[in-house]
PLY file of the C-alpha trace (Angstrom):
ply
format ascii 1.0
element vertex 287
property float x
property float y
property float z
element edge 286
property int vertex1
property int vertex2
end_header
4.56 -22.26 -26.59
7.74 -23.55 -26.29
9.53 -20.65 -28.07
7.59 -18.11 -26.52
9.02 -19.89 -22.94
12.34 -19.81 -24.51
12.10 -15.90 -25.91
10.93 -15.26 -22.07
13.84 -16.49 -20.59
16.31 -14.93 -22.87
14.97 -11.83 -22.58
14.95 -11.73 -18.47
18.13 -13.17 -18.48
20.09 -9.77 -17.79
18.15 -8.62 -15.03
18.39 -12.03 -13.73
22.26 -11.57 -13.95
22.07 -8.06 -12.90
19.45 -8.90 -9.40
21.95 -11.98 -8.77
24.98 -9.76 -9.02
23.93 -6.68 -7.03
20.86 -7.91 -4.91
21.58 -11.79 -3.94
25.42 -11.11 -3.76
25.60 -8.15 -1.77
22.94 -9.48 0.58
24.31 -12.73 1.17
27.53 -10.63 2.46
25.72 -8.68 4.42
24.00 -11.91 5.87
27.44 -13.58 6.24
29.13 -10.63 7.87
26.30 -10.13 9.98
26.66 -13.54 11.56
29.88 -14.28 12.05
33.30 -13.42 13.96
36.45 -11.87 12.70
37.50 -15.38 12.93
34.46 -16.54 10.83
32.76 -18.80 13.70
28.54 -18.24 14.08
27.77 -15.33 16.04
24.80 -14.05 16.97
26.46 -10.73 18.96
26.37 -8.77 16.26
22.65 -8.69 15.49
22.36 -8.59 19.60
24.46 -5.36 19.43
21.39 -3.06 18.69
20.24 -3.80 22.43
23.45 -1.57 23.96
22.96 1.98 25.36
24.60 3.56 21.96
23.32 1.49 19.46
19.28 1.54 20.86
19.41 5.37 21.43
20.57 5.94 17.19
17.97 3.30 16.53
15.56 4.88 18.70
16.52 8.50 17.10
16.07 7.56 13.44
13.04 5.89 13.99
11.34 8.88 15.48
12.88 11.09 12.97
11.63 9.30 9.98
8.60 8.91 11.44
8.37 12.77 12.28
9.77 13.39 8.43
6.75 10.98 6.95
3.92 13.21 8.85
5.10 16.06 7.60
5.73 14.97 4.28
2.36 13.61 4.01
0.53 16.70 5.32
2.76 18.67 2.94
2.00 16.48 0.43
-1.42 15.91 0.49
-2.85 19.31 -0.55
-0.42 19.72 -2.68
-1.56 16.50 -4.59
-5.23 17.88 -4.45
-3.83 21.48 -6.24
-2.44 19.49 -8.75
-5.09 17.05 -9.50
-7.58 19.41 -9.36
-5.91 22.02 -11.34
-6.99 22.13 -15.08
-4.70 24.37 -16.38
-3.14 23.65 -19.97
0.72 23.73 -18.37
-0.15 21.44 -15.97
2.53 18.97 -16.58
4.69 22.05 -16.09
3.62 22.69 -13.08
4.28 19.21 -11.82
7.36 19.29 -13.55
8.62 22.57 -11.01
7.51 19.85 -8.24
9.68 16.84 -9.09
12.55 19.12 -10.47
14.93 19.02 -7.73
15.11 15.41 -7.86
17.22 15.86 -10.55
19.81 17.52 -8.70
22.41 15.98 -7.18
21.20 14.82 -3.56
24.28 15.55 -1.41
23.99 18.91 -3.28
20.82 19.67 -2.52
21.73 18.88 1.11
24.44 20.92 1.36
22.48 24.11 -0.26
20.61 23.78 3.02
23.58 23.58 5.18
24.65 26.99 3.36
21.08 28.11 4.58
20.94 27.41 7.97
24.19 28.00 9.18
24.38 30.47 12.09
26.70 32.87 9.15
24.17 31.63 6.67
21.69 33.00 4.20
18.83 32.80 6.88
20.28 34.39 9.61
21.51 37.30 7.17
18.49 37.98 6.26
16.83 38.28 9.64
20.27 39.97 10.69
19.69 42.87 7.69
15.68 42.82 9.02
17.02 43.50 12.66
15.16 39.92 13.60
16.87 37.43 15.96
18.36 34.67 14.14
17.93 31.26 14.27
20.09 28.58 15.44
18.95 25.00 13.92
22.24 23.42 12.66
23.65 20.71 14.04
20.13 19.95 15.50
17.41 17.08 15.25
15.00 19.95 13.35
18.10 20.72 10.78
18.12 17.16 10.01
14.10 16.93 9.81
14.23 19.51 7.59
16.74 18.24 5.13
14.38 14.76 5.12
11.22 16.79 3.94
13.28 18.30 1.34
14.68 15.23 -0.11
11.69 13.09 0.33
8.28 15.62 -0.46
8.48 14.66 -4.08
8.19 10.70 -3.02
5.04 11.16 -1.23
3.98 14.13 -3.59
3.93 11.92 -6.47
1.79 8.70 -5.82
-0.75 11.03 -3.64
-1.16 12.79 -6.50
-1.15 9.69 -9.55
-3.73 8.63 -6.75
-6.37 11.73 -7.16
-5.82 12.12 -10.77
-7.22 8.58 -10.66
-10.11 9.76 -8.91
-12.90 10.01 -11.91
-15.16 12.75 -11.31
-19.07 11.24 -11.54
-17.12 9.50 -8.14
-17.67 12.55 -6.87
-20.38 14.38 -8.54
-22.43 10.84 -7.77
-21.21 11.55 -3.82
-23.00 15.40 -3.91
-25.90 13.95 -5.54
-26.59 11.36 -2.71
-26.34 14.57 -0.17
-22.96 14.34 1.31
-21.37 17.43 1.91
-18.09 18.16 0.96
-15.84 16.72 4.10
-17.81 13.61 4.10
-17.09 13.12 0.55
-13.61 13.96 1.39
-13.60 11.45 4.09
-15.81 8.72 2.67
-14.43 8.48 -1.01
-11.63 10.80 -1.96
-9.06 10.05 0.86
-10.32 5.77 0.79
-9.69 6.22 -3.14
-6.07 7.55 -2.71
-4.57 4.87 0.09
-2.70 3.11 -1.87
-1.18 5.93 -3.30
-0.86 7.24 0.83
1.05 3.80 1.54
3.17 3.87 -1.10
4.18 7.30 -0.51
4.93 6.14 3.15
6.79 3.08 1.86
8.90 5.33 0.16
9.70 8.16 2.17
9.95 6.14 5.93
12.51 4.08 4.15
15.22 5.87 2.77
14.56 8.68 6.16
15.44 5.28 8.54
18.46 4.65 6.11
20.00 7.93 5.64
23.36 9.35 7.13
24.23 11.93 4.54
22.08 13.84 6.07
22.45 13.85 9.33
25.59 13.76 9.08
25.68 17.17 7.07
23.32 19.23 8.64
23.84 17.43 12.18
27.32 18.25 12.33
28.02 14.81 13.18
26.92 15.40 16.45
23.53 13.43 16.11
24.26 9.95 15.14
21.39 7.86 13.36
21.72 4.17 13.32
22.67 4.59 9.66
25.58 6.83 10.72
26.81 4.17 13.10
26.65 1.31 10.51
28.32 3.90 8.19
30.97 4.07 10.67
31.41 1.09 11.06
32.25 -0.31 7.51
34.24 2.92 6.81
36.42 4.05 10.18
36.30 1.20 12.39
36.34 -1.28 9.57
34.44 -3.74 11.51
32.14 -4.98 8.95
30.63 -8.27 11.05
29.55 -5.19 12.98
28.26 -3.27 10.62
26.25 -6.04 9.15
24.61 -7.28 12.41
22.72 -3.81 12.32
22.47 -3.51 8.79
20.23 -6.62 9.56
18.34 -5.52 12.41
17.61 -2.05 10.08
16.54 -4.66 7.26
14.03 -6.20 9.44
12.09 -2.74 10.39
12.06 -2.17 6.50
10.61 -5.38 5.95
7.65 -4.77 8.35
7.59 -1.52 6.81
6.87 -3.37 3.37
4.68 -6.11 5.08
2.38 -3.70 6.85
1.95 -1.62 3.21
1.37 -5.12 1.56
-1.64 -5.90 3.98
-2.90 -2.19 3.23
-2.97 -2.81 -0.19
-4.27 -5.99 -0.21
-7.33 -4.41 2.85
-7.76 -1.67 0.69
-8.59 -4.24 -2.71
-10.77 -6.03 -0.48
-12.73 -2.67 0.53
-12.92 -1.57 -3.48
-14.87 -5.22 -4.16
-17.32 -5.00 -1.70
-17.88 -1.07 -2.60
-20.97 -1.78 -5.16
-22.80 -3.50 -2.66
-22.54 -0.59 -0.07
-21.84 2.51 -2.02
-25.86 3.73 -2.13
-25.73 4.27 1.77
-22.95 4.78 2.58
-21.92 8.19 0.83
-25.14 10.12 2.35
-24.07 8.82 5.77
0 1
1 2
2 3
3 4
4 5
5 6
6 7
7 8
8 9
9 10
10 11
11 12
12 13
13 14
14 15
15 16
16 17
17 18
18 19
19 20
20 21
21 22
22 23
23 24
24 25
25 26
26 27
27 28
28 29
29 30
30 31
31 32
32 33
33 34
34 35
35 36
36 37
37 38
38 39
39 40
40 41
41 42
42 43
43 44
44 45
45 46
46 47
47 48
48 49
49 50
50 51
51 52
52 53
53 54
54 55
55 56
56 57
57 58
58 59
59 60
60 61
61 62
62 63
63 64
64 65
65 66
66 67
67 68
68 69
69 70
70 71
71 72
72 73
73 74
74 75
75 76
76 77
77 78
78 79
79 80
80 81
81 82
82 83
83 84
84 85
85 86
86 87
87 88
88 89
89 90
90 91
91 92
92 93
93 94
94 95
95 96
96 97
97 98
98 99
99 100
100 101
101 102
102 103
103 104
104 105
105 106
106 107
107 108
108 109
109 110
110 111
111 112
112 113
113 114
114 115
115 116
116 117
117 118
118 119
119 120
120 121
121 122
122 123
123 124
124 125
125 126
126 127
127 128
128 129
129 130
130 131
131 132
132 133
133 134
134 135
135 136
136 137
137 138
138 139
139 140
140 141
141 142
142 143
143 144
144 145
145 146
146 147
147 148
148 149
149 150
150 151
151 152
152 153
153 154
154 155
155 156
156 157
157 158
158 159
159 160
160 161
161 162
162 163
163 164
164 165
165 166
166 167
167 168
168 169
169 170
170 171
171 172
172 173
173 174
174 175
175 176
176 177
177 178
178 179
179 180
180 181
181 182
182 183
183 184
184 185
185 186
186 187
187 188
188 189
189 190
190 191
191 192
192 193
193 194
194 195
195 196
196 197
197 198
198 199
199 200
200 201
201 202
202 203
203 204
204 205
205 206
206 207
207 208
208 209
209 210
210 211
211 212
212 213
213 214
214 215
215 216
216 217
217 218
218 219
219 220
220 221
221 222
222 223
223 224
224 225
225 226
226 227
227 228
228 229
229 230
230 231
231 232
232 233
233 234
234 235
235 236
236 237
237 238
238 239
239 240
240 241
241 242
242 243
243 244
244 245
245 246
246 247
247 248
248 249
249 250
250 251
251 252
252 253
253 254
254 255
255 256
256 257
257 258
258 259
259 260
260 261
261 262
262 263
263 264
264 265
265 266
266 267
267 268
268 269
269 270
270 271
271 272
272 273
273 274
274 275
275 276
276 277
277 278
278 279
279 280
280 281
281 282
282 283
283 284
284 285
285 286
């Protein structure tokens, strides 16, 4: 017992080193910076900061574009999941494959290949110019910026959804038809329960990095439309004030924490719901 506590703690060793180098370290900075001065005193003006005009109106912005970004990755997603799960082909690892394969591209590259679309001279607009259609002019706007999110993102919600329904066994189903529901309440009443956790965690990870981002606005919004993550990019990298910077790195920490918390509690409801399903399931699918 004693070796195998030993082997244990050799072997977890390096990511020990490697989560206390570029986890604990990094956020203890951030921490640090975020409360405190330029002179080093205890400040709490810098978290406080996210209450001014500016600062409230890029938090306000980001928040309603990720949340915007999530929807429609998540109704994009969803049927998309069910094609896939429900698709028997032989190449059907292939076809997932064509799904997931621009996440293998560069992300600032794929972001800019939109820019090169959307552009008022861009490939769009040429070919509604050639069609004699008017063009479009979403550049530099809040939809540009949407749209570059659902690019990015779709294969983050894609992907659980769809590990979700594969998960889904079939006399499920075929046990739902036989009690005499029809097939939205079987939709309703076992395949979309079955697949929240894979719904949450697709949430979890597209809200997230859509709050964070400023590559993206910042590309297809001209730098016109500043997100909260623009600003604290700003601030580290032009104004160089980093106690600044910090102070709303931790307010944007704290939204990505409830984020987490409220998924946790989903999880945990939705466990809860999948033990008590035996003693319920008779009536309940012919409801």
């Amino acid at each position: 017992m004693f070796n195998n506590k030993k082997t244990s703690r050799l072997l977890s060793s390096p990511y020990i080193v490697w989560a206390l180098i570029f986890i604990i370290v990094p956020l203890g900075m951030v921490v640090y910076y975020g409360f405190t001065d330029k002179s080093g005193a205890f400040t709490f003006e810098n978290v406080a900061a996210i209450t001014s005009l500016v600062h409230a109106k890029a938090l306000g912005l980001a928040l309603l574009l990720s949340v915007i970004s999530t929807i429609v990755c998540f109704v994009l997603a969803y049927p998309l999941g069910m094609i896939l799960a429900h698709n028997k082909m032989s190449n059907q690892g292939i076809v997932t494959t064509l799904f997931i394969l621009p996440m293998w591209m560069n992300f600032l590259l794929r972001t800019l290949a939109w820019l090169t679309l959307l552009e008022n001279k861009g490939v769009i607009n040429g070919i509604l110019e050639v069609l004699h259609l008017p063009g479009i002019n979403v550049i530099n706007t809040s939809g540009a910026i949407v749209i570059g999110m659902v690019y990015n993102f779709l294969p983050f919600m894609i992907l659980p959804i769809y590990n979700s329904l594969s998960s889904i066994d079939d006399n499920v189903i075929n046990a739902a038809r036989d009690l005499g529901a029809d097939a939205r309440q079987t939709f309703f009443k076992v395949t979309l329960p079955l697949t929240v956790p894979g719904i949450v965690s697709g949430i979890t990870m597209v809200f997230i990095p859509a709050l964070t981002t400023f590559a993206i606005s910042t590309i297809l919004g001209g730098s016109k439309i500043l997100l909260i993550g623009n600003i604290i990019e700003q601030e580290f990298t032009l104004t160089y004030d980093w106690n600044l910077g910090a102070g709303l790195s931790i307010v944007l920490m704290l939204f990505i924490v409830v984020n987490m918390v409220v998924s946790a509690m989903a999880d945990n409801g939705e466990e809860q719901d999948k033990k008590r399903m035996p003693s319920g399931r008779s009536g309940g699918a012919s409801e």
